[in-house]
Phi, psi and omega in degrees: 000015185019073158299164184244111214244170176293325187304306180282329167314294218294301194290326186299311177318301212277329212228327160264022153264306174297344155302282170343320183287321216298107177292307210277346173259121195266318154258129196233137159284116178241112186236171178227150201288180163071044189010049168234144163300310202163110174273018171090196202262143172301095203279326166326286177348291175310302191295330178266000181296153174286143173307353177250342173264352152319287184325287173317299197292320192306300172305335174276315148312310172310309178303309157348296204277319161323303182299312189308320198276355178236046164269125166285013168273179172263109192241150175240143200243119315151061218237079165254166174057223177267157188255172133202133171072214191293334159308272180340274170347277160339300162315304185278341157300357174271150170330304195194145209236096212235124178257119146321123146327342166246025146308174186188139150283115186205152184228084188274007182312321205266013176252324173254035211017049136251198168253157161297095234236003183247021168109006192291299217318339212245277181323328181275337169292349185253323179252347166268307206108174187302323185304287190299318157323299211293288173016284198301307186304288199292337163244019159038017171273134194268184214225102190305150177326297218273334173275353197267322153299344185285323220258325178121358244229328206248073195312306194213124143311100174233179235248158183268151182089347188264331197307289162005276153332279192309328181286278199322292177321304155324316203260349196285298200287358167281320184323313187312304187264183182347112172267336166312324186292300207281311146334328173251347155339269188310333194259316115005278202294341187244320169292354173290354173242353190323309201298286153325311208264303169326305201297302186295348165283346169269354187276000000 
């Protein structure tokens, strides 16, 4: 179910630093194998750690899902099978979001009494609206691919087995034009919310 364990947040941090260094790639795709995206944050895990690598872990998913989304690449998120948790979040740090058709979305922290801690509280108020956020957070009823396009969250709906392809197809042709133009596009759209937006993630 490609939980997110302290490890793989730790191997992920680490592989979009090395995106980032990379000059010749203007875009990158974040997907997860076996046609699950992200079966969320490992909560077992989470629940016996001491509270200060809690802590530590929280900010590093947060810091992650923070690069991806003020990264000058374009990053595209690759949505078969399930979001889930801190899998969401990731998902919603990206740039553009292309789904399977039996895909779903979901934010269940608050049914296994947490809250979302990689930045959902924040990303989902923003990509659903106020209604549909609280909705997701407070009842974890997940959010089919094709309602997830309606809401606006979801760029392109594809055939199961397609996302992949299609995030690619998708990420060639921004790679494509002007990139000063598309960089600094993209450097706008996303800084236009920081100010506000940064404080709830330390609240």
């Amino acid at each position: 179910e490609n939980a997110l364990s302290f490890q793989t947040v730790t191997d992920l941090a680490a592989a979009v630093s090395k995106m980032d260094k990379e000059a010749g790639v203007r875009a990158a795709v974040l997907m997860g194998a076996g046609g699950t995206f992200c079966g969320g944050t490992d909560l077992r895990e989470f629940a016996l750690a001491d509270p200060k690598r809690l802590l530590a872990a929280a900010q590093l998913g947060q810091d992650v899902a923070w690069r991806i989304e003020h990264s000058e690449k374009i990053w595209m998120a690759a949505v078969e099978g399930v979001a889930r948790g801190g899998g969401l979040d990731l998902a919603l740090a990206c740039d553009l979001l292309v789904a399977a058709e039996d895909a779903r979305f979901e934010s269940p922290e608050v049914g296994e009494g947490w809250i979302p801690f990689f930045g959902g509280t924040q990303r989902l108020r923003h990509a659903l609206g106020k209604a549909r956020a609280r909705e997701a957070i407070l009842t974890g009823a997940p959010i089919p691919a094709r309602d997830a396009h309606a809401i606006g969250f979801v760029n392109r709906v594809v055939r199961k087995g397609g996302a992949l392809g299609a995030a690619e197809a998708l990420a060639g042709e921004i790679a494509a034009r002007p990139w000063p133009a598309v960089r600094a596009a993209k450097k706008v759209l996303v800084e236009q919310l920081d100010k506000p937006y940064r404080n709830g993630f330390l609240l």
